[in-house]
C-alpha positions in Angstrom: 17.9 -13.8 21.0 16.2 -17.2 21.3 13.3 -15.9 23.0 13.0 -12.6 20.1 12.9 -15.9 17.0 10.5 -17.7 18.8 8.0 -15.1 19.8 8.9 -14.1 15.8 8.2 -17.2 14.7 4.8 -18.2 17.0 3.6 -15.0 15.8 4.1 -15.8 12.1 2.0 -18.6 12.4 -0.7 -17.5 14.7 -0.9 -14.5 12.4 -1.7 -16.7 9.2 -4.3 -18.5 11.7 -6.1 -15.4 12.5 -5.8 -13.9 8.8 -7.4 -17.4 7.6 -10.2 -17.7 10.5 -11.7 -14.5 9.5 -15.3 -15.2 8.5 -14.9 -11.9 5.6 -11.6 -12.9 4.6 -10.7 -11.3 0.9 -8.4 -12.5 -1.3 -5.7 -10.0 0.0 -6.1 -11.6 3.2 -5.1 -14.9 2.1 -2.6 -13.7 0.5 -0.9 -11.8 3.6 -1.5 -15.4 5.2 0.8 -16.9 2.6 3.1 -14.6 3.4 2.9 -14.8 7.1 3.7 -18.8 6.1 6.9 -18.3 4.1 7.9 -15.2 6.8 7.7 -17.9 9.6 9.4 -20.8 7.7 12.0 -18.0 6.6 13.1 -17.5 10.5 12.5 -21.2 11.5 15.2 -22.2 9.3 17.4 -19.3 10.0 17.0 -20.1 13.6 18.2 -23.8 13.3 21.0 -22.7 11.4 21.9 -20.8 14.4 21.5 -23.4 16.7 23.7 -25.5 14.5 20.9 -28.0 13.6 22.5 -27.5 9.7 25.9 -29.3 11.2 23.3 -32.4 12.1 21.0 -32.1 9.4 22.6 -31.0 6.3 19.9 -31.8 4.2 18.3 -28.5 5.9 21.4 -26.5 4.4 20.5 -24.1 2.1 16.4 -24.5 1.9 15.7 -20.9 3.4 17.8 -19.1 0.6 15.4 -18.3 -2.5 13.3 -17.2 0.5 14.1 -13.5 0.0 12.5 -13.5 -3.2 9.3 -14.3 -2.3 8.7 -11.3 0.0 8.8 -8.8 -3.2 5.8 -10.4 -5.0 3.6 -11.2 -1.7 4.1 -7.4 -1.0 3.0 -6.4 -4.6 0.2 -8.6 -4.8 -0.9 -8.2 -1.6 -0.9 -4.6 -2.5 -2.1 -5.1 -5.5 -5.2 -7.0 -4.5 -6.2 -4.8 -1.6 -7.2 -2.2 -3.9 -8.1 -4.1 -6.8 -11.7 -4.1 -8.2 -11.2 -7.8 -10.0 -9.9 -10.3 -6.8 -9.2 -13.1 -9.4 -5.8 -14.6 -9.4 -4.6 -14.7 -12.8 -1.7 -17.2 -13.7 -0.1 -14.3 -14.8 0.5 -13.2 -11.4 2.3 -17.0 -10.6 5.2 -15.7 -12.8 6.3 -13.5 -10.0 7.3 -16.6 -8.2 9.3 -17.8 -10.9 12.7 -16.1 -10.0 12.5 -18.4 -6.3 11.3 -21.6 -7.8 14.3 -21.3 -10.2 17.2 -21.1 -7.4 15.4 -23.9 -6.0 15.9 -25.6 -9.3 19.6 -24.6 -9.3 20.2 -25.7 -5.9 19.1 -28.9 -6.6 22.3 -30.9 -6.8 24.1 -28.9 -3.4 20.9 -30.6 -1.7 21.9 -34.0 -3.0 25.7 -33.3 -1.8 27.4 -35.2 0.5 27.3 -33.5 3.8 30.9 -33.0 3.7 30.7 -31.2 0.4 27.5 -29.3 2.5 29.8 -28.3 5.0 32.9 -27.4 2.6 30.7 -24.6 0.7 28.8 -23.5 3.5 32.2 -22.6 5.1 33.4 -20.6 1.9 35.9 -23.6 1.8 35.3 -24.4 -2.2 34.3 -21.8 -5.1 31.2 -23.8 -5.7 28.1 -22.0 -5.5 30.3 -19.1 -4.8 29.4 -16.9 -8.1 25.7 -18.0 -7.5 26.0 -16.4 -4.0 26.6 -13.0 -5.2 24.7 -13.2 -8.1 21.6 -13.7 -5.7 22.7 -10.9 -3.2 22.6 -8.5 -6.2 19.0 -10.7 -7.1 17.4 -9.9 -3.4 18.2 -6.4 -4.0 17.0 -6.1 -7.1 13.8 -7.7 -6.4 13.0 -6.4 -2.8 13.8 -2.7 -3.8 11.9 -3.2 -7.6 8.7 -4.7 -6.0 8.7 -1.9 -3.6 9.1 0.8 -6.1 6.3 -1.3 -8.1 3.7 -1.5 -4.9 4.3 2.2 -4.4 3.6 3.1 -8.2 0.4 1.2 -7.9 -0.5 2.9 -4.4 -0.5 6.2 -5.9 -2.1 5.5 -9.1 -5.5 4.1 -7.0 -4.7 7.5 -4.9 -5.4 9.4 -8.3 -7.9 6.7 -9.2 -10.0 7.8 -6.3 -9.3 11.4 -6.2 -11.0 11.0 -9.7 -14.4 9.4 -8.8 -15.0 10.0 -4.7 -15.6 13.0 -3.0 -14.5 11.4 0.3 -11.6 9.7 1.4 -12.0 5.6 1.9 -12.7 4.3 5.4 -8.9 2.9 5.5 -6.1 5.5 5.4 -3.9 4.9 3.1 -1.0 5.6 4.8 -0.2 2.6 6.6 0.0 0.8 3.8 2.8 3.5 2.4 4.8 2.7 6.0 3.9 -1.2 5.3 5.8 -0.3 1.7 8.8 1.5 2.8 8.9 -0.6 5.9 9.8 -3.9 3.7 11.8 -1.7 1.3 14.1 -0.5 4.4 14.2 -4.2 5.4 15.3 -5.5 2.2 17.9 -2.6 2.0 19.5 -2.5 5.1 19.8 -6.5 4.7 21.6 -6.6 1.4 23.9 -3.6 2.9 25.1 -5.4 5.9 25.3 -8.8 3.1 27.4 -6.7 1.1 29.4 -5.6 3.5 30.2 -8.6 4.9 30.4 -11.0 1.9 31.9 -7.9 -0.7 34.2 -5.7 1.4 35.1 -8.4 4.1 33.8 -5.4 7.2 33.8 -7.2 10.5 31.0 -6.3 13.0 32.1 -8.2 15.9 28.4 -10.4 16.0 26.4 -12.0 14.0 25.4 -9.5 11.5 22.4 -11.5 9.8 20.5 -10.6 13.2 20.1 -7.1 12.3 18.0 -8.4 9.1 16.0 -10.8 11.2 15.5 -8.8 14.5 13.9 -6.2 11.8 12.1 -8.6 9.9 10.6 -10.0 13.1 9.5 -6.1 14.4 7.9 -5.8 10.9 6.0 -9.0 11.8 3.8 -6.8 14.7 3.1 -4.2 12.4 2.4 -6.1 9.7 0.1 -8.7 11.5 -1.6 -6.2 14.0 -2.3 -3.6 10.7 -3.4 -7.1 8.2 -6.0 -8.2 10.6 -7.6 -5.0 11.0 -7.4 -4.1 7.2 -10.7 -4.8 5.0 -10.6 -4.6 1.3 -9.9 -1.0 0.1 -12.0 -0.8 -3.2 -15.1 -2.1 -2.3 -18.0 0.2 -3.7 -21.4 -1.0 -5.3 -21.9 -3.1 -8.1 -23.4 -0.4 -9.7 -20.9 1.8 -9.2 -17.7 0.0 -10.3 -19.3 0.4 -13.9 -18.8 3.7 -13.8 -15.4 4.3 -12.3 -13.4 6.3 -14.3 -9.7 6.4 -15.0 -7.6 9.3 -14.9 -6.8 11.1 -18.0 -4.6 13.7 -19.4 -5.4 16.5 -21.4 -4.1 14.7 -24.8 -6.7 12.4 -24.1 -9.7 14.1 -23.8 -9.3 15.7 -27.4 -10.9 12.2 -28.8 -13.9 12.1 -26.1 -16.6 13.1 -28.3 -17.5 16.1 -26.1 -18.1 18.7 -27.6 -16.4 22.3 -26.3 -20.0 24.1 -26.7 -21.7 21.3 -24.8 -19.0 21.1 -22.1 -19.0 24.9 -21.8 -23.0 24.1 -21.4 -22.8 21.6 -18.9 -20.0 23.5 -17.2 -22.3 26.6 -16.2 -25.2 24.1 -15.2 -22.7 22.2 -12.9 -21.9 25.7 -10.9 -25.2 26.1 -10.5 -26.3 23.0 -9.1 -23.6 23.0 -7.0 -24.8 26.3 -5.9 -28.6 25.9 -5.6 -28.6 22.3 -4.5 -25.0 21.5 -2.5 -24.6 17.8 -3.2 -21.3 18.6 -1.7 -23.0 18.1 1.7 -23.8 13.8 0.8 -20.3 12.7 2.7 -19.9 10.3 0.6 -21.0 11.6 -3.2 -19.2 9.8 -5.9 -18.6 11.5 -9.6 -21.0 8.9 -11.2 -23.6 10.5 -8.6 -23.2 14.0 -9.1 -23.1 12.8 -12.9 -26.8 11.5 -12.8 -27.9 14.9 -11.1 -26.9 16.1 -14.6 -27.7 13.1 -16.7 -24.0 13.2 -18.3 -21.9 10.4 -18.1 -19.0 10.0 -15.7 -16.6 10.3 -18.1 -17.6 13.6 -19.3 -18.4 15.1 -16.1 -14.7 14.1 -15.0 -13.4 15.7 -18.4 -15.5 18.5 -17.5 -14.2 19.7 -14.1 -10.6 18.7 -14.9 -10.1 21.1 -17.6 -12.7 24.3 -16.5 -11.8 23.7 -12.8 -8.5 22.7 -13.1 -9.3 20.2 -10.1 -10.0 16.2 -9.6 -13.1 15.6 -8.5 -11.6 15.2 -4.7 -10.4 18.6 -4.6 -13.4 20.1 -6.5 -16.1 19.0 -3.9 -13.7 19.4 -1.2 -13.7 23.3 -2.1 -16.9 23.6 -1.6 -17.2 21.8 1.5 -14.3 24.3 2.7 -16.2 27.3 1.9 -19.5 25.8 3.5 -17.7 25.4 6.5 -16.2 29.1 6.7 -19.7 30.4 6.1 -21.3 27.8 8.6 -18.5 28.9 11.0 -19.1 32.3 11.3 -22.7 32.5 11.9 -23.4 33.3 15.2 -26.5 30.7 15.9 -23.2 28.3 15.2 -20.9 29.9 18.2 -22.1 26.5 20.1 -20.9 24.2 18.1 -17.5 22.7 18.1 -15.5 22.9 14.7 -15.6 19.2 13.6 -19.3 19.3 14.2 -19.9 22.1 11.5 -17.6 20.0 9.5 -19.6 16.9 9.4 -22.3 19.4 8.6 -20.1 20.7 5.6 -20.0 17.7 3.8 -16.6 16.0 5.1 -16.8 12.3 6.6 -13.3 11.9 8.9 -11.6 15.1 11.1 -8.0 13.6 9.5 -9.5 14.5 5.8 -10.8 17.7 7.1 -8.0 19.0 8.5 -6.2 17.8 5.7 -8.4 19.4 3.0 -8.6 22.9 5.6 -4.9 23.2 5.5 -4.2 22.6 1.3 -6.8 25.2 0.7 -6.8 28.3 3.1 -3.2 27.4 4.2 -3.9 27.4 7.9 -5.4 25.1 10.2 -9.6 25.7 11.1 -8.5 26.6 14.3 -5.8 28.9 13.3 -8.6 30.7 10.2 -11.4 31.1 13.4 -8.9 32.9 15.4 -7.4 35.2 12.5 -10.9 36.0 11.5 -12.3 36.7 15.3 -9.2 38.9 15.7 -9.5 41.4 12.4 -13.5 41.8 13.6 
């Protein structure tokens, strides 16, 4: 187990190295470098604990505990800054770190306590500190599962946030960031169970069951580094562009646009057409502000327009059409060469992952599974 906390450790701290070294770092990167920091200083303590340095050193008794409640924010805003627009820290975002820098403040006088007083509460020997402990088992939970819950929320909202203004999926998937989420949130949970268990019910596990948080903590580490380094910014588009990103609406809301239903019914028939006569749909990477200059109406309207005539977001509208292209492209016999994801490129689609994807939600079968269906009813 030595060996597992100090590869864990090393690789904490060569992590933050590498996050801070990189010559395009963005402000989520410095962020997950924080975060590497406190992750590495949260299993070197641990680990001297272990190896009794505490019975030594008592004025290392006690530091790594508010610990815990830093992981929540760094996960939130580390989400939250990955796919944020604006990459200026606020001081509102400092008050997430308030709850930690409090049980520091609480814990003051236990680190001013003799070391025989040290030793008394760390063994359960005295009630002091003993409410506090359980109060901040039920805190960790609270605050590792909430943040969690929070940096999910705010995953799918910039899902629908995109789905609403690009025509293409981004150039990083999305979805390890999801496993990054519930990773942490299964971390967090499992710890405070086996806590519970063992400071609540009194269940013996025969071993040290504090490992079990830290030997998943420290697999999270790889993951976590290996995907951090790799990751660039997820909303980055133009300058020009982030003017005219618009943000999801309901149907309530579009009553006090200003659009007019004879105008949108107008603008409605000459969107079919050029959609039609002039397939934008086949620009990879067309954005609604875009395809809203091709018929000089703003964003916002345009968005208004094919969410309530098409019943679609603006992903799924264009995607359609790049799903029909390909069926028609597919079938034409000067195309029999050509393998399927190269008529999909030709289509309009930018990734085989979104094709396949966009394929399956729309004719309900794979492209592979439509060809043959088709080839065998002719």
């Amino acid at each position: 187990m030595d060996t597992v906390f100090t590869i864990g450790i090393f690789l904490s701290f060569f992590l933050q190295f590498l996050l801070l070294s990189k010559p395009d770092k963005s402000l989520s990167d410095k962020i997950l470098a924080v975060w590497m920091f406190i992750i590495g200083v949260h299993l070197f303590s641990y680990y001297i604990y272990l190896l009794g340095y505490w019975d030594l050193y008592p004025f290392l008794s006690g530091v790594h505990h508010p610990l815990p409640l830093l992981h929540g924010p760094m996960l939130y805003l580390y989400v939250h800054f990955s796919i944020k627009q604006n990459q200026d820290f606020r001081w509102q975002d400092y008050l997430h770190f308030l709850p930690a820098v409090g049980f520091y403040i609480y814990m003051i006088p236990f680190f001013f306590y003799s070391a025989e007083r040290q030793a008394m509460i760390n063994a359960g020997l005295t009630d002091a500190y003993s409410g506090f402990i359980v109060f901040s088992l039920a805190a960790f939970l609270i605050s590792g599962n909430g943040y969690t819950i929070f940096s999910y929320r705010l995953l799918n909202k910039y899902q629908e946030l995109t789905d609403q203004n690009f025509a293409y999926r981004k150039s990083i998937d999305l979805n390890w960031l999801k496993y990054f989420i519930w990773g942490i949130g299964v971390v967090f949970t499992m710890a405070i169970s086996v806590s519970i268990a063992v400071e609540w019910i009194g269940f013996d596990f025969g071993f040290n069951a504090d490992l079990i948080f830290y030997s998943m903590l420290i697999l999270f580490i790889f993951f976590l580094g290996f995907s951090g380094i790799r990751h660039k910014n997820i909303f980055s588009v133009d300058a020009s562009e982030k003017s005219r990103i618009v943000e999801p609406k309901n149907t309530g809301e579009y009553k006090r646009s200003g659009l007019k239903e004879d105008d949108a019914l107008e603008y409605h028939q000459k969107l079919t057409e050029l959609m039609k006569s002039q397939k934008p749909y086949l620009e990879p990477k067309l954005t609604l502000g875009e395809l809203a200059d091709s018929l000089d109406i703003s964003a916002n309207h345009l968005s208004q327009i094919i969410n309530q005539y098409e019943e679609k977001n603006f992903y799924d509208y264009i995607n359609g059409y790049r799903v029909e292209e390909f069926k028609e492209r597919a079938l034409k016999p000067e195309n029999r060469n050509y393998n399927i994801l190269s008529i999909a490129y030709d289509s309009g689609f930018n990734s085989k992952s979104s094709f396949n994807q966009v394929f399956k939600k729309n004719v309900g079968k794979t492209p592979s599974q439509y060809l043959a269906s088709v080839k065998a009813e002719s």
